[in-house]
C-alpha positions in Angstrom: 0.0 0.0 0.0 1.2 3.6 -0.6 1.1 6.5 1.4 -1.6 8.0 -1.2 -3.7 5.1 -0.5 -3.7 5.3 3.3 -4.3 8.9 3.5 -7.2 8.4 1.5 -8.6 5.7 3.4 -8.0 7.4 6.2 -9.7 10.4 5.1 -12.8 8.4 4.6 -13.2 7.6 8.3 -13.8 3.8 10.0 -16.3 2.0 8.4 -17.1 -2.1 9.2 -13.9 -3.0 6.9 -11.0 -0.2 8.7 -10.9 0.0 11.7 -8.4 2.5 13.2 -6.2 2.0 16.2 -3.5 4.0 18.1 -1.7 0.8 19.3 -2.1 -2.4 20.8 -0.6 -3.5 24.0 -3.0 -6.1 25.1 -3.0 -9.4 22.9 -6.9 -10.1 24.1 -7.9 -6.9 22.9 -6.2 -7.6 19.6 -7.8 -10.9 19.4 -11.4 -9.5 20.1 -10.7 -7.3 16.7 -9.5 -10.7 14.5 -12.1 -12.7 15.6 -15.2 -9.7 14.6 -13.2 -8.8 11.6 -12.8 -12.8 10.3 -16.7 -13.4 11.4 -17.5 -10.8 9.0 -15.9 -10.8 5.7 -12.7 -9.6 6.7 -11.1 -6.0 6.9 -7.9 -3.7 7.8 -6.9 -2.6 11.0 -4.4 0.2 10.8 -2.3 0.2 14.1 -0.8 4.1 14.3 -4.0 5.7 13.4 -6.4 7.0 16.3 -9.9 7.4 16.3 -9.8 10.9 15.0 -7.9 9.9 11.9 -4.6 11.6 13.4 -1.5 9.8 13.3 -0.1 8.7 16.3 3.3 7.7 14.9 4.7 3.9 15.3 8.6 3.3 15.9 10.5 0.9 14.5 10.8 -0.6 17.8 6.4 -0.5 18.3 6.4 -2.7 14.7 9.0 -5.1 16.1 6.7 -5.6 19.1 3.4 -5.7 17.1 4.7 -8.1 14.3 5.2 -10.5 17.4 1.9 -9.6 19.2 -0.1 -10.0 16.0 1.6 -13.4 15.0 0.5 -14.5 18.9 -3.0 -12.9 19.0 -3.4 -14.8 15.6 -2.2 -18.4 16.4 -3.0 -18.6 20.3 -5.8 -16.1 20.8 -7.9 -16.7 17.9 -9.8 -20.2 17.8 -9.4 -21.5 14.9 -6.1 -19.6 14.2 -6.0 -17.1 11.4 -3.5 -15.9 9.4 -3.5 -12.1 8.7 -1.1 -10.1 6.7 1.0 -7.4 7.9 2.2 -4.7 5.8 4.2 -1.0 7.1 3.3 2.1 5.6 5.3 5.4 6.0 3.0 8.2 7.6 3.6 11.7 8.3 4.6 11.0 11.8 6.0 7.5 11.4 4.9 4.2 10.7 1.5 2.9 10.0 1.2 -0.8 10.4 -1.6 -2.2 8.1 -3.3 -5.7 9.4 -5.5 -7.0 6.8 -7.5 -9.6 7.9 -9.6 -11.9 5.4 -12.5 -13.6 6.1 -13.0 -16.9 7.9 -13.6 -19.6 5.7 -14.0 -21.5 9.6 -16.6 -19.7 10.8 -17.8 -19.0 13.8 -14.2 -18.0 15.5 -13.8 -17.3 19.1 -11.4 -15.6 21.4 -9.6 -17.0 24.0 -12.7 -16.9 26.5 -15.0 -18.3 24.0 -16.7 -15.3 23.0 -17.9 -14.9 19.4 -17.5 -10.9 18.0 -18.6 -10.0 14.6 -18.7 -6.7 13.2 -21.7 -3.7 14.1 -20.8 -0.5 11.8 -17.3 0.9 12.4 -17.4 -1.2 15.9 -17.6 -4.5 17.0 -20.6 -6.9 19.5 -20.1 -10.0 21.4 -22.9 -12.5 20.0 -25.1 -13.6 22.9 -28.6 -14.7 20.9 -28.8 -18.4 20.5 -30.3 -18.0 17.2 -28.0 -15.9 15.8 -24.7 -18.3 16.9 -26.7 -21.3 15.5 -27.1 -19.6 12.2 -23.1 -18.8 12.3 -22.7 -22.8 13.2 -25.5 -23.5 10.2 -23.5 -21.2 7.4 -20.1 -23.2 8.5 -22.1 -26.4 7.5 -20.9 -27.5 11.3 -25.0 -27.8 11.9 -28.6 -27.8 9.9 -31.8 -26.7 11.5 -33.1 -30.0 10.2 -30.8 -32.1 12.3 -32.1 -30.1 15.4 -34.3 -32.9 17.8 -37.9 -32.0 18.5 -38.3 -32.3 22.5 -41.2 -34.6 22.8 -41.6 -36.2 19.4 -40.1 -40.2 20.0 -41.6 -43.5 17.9 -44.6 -42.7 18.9 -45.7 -39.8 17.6 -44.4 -41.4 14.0 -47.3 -41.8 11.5 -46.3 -45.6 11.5 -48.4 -46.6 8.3 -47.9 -43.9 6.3 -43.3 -44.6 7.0 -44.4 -48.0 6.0 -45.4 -47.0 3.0 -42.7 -44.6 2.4 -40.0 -47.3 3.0 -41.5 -50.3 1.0 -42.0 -48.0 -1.7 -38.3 -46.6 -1.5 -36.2 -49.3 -0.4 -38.5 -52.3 -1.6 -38.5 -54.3 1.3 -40.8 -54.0 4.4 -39.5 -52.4 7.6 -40.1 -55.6 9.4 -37.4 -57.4 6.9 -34.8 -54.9 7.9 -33.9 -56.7 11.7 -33.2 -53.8 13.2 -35.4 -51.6 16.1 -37.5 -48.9 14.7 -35.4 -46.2 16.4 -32.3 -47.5 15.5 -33.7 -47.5 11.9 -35.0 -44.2 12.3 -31.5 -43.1 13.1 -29.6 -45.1 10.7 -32.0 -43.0 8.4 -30.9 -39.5 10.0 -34.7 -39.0 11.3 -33.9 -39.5 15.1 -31.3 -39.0 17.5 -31.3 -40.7 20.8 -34.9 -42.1 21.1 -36.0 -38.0 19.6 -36.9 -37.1 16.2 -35.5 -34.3 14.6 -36.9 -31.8 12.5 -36.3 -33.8 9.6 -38.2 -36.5 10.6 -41.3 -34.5 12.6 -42.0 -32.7 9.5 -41.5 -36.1 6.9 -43.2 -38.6 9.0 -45.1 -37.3 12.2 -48.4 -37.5 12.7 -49.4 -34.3 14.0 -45.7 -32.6 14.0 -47.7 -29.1 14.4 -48.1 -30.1 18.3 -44.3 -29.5 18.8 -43.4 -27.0 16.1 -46.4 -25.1 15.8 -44.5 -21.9 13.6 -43.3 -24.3 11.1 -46.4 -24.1 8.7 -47.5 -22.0 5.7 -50.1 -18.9 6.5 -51.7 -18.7 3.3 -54.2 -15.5 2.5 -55.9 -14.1 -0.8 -57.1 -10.5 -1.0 -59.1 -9.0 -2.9 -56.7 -5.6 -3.1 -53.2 -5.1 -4.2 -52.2 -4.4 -0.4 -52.5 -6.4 3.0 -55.6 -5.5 5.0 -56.0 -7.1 8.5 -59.8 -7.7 7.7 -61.0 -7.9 4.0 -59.9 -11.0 2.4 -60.8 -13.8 0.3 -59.6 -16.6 1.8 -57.6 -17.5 4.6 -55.9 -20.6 6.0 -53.1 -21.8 8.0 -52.0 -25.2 6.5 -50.8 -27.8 8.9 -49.4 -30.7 8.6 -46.4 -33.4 7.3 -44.9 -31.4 4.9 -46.6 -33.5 2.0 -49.7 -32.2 3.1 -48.4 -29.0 3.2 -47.4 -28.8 0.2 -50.4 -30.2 -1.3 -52.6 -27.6 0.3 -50.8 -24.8 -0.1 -51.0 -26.0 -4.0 -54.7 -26.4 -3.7 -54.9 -22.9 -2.2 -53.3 -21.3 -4.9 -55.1 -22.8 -7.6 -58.1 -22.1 -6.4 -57.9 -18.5 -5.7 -56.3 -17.7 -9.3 -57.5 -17.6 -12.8 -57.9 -20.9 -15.0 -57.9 -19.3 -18.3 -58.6 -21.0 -21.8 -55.8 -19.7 -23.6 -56.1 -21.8 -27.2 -58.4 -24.6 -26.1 -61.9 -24.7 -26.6 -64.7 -22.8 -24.5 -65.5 -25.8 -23.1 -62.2 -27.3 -21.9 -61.0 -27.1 -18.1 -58.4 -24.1 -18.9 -54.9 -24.3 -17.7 -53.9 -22.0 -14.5 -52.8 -18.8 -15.4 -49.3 -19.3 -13.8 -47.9 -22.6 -14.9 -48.3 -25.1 -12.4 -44.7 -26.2 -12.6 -43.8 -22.6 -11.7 -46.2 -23.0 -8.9 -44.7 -26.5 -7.5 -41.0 -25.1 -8.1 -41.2 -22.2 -6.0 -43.5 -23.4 -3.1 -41.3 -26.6 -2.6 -38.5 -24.6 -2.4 -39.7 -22.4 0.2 -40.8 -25.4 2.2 -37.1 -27.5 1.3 -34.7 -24.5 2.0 -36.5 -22.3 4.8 -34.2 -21.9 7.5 -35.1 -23.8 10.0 -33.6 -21.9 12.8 -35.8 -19.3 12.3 -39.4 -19.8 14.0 -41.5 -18.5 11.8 -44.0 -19.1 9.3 -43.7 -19.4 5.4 -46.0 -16.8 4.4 -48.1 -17.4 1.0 -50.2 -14.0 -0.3 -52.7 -13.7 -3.0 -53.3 -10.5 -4.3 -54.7 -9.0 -7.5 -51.7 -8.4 -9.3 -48.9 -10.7 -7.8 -48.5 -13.7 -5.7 -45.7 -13.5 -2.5 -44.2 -16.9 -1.4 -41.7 -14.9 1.8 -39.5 -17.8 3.4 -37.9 -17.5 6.5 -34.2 -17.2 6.1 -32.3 -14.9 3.8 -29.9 -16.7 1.1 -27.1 -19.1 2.6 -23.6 -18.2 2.8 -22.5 -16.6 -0.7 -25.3 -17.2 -2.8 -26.7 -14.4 -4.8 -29.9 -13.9 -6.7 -28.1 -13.7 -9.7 -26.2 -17.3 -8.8 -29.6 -19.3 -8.0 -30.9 -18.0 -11.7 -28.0 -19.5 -13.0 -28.5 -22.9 -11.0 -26.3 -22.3 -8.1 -27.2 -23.9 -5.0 -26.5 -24.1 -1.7 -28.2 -27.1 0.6 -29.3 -25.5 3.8 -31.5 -28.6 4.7 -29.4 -31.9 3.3 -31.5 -34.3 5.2 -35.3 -33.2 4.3 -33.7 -32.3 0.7 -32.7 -35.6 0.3 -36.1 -37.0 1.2 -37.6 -34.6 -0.4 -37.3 -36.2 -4.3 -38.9 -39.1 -3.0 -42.2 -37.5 -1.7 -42.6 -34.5 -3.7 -42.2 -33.6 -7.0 -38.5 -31.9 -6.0 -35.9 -32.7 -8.4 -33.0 -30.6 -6.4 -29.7 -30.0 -8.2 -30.6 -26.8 -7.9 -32.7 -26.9 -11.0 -35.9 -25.7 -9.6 -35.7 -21.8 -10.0 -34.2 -21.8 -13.4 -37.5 -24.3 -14.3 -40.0 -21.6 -13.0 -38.2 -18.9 -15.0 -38.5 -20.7 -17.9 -42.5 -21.5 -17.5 -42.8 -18.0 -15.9 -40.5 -14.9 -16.6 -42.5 -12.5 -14.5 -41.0 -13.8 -11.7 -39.0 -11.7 -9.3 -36.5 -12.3 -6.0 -35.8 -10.4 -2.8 -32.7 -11.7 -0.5 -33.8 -9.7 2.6 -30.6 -9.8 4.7 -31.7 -7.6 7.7 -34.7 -8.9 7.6 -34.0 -12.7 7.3 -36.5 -13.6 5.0 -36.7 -14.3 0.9 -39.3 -13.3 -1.1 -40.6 -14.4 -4.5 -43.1 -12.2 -6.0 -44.9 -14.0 -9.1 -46.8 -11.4 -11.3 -50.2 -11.9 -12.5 -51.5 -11.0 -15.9 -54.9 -12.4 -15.3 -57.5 -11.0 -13.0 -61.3 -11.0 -13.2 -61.5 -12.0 -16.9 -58.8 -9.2 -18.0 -55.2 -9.0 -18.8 -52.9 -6.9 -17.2 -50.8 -4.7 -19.2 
């Protein structure tokens, strides 16, 4: 880096990528800023610089001492260790050292005391929610919110006929030819863990799994507007259920609160559904396959007179992009109820099922919501009461 370049940065002020700092004497401290900066896509911390952008002026001697307190904040007081680069800069009152940081590809790292800092603005936050440290174990691919175990929910609460069916169907033989216990079974099968099923199996084979995850269902309501109204609406439901049957529903609630419309067929043919029902299956099963799970909240399906919403809990996982899951790009945030999934739905995976519901449907738009952690579809409508929109 040139002097140019750090006196324009440093004209620019701290921001969540440089973080300014008039020196370090405490490796802890030091450690805090490696572990918030590697949690969060990585940035620059430029030791010599105070908080005022004034330069505070390193000696030769202060970089000696730094090299060796970065190189031990880095390898003992960072867990996992990282490995930043160092870099010295001349400034107009001495040295500047420059520690650029890149991002963890180990997420979620720690100090020495176990704390977990990311990022807030130009500053930094210990992580304390629950939620938020399981989502930073769930983007490392350490955990899914599928594997989680549903207090409760053992053998018996499994819809024993209908898993039956499932495995003759799948496997070809009968569970009773398989010599094994059910649980063990169900865990051989990733569905249970220690005598509990996990979300995975709840939502696949439970009879009622609403009882113990009440939030993981699809609220499903048709207006007659363009706009949310707490009172005037079409219809309404909340659909319960495996997640079969909520699929199905949620299918059947759509369908029958949009157009069929005859297109080239004869006046007295059915019609076909005025968005493509392939479209339709695409982008509901993937709101029900790659929700995040940690999140307890609803799937939220809206009808209105111009567009349909499908908003899943969850924003995109680790580096995908809009632009990426057109393309095909996919990352699995569920492995175990995808993998299930292909055999009792029509899901396909491979990341397929977006760039199928463009092509049936072009008018079909995504929002990554990443303060809000949700995702949004919005289908538009051409067809409403007999009339095309323009």
């Amino acid at each position: 880096m040139e002097t140019a370049e750090l006196l324009e940065i440093i004209a620019r002020g701290e921001d969540g990528k440089h973080q300014f700092k008039a020196n370090f004497t405490n490796v802890n401290s030091l450690a805090a800023e490696l572990v918030a900066l590697s949690n969060s896509g990585g940035g620059t911390i430029f030791v010599g610089v105070s908080d005022d952008g004034s330069f505070a002026g390193l000696t030769y001697e202060d970089i000696r001492r730094l090299n060796q307190l970065v190189s031990n904040a880095a390898s003992q007081s960072v867990r996992p260790p990282v490995n930043p680069q160092t870099e010295n800069v001349s400034a107009p009152r001495g040295l500047v050292m420059v520690v650029t940081v890149p991002s963890g590809v180990s997420k979620p790292y720690m100090d020495n005391s176990g704390a977990i800092w990311v990022k807030s603005a130009s500053d930094k936050r210990k992580v304390t929610s629950r939620e938020e440290i399981q989502r930073m174990y769930q983007s490392a691919g350490l955990i899914h919110g599928d594997a989680i175990p549903v207090s409760g929910l053992t053998v018996a609460d499994l819809d024993i006929d209908y898993f039956k069916d499932f495995f003759l169907k799948t496997f070809g033989d009968p569970i009773e030819a398989q010599d094994l216990p059910l649980p063990i079974l169900l865990e051989n099968m990733n569905l249970m863990q220690d005598g509990v099923l996990n979300v995975s199996g709840a939502l696949l084979f439970a009879k009622n799994p609403s009882f113990r995850l009440p939030v993981f269902l699809v609220k499903a309501v048709s207006y007659p507007g363009t706009q949310i109204h707490e009172e005037e609406y079409i219809d309404s439901q909340d659909i319960t259920g495996k997640i079969a049957d909520i699929y199905y529903k949620s299918m059947s609630f759509v369908l029958g609160n949009i157009k069929q419309v005859q297109r080239n067929q004869g006046v007295n043919s059915p019609g076909e559904s005025e968005i493509p029902r392939i479209a339709l299956e695409e982008l509901i099963i993937n709101a029900l396959i790659h929700r995040d799970y940690f999140v307890s909240a609803p799937v939220r399906l809206f009808i209105f007179q111009d567009r349909i919403e499908i908003i899943s809990p969850g924003h995109l996982p680790n580096n995908l992009t809009i632009e990426n899951i057109k393309r095909g790009n996919s990352n699995i945030r569920n492995p175990i109820l995808a993998s299930y999934a292909t055999r009792i739905l029509p899901y396909r995976g491979l990341g397929s099922g977006i760039i199928r519901a463009l092509k049936a449907y072009p008018e079909i738009e995504f929002e990554d919501d990443q303060d809000g952690s949700q995702f949004k579809v919005v289908i538009k409508r051409k067809y409403t009461y007999g009339e095309v929109i323009q």
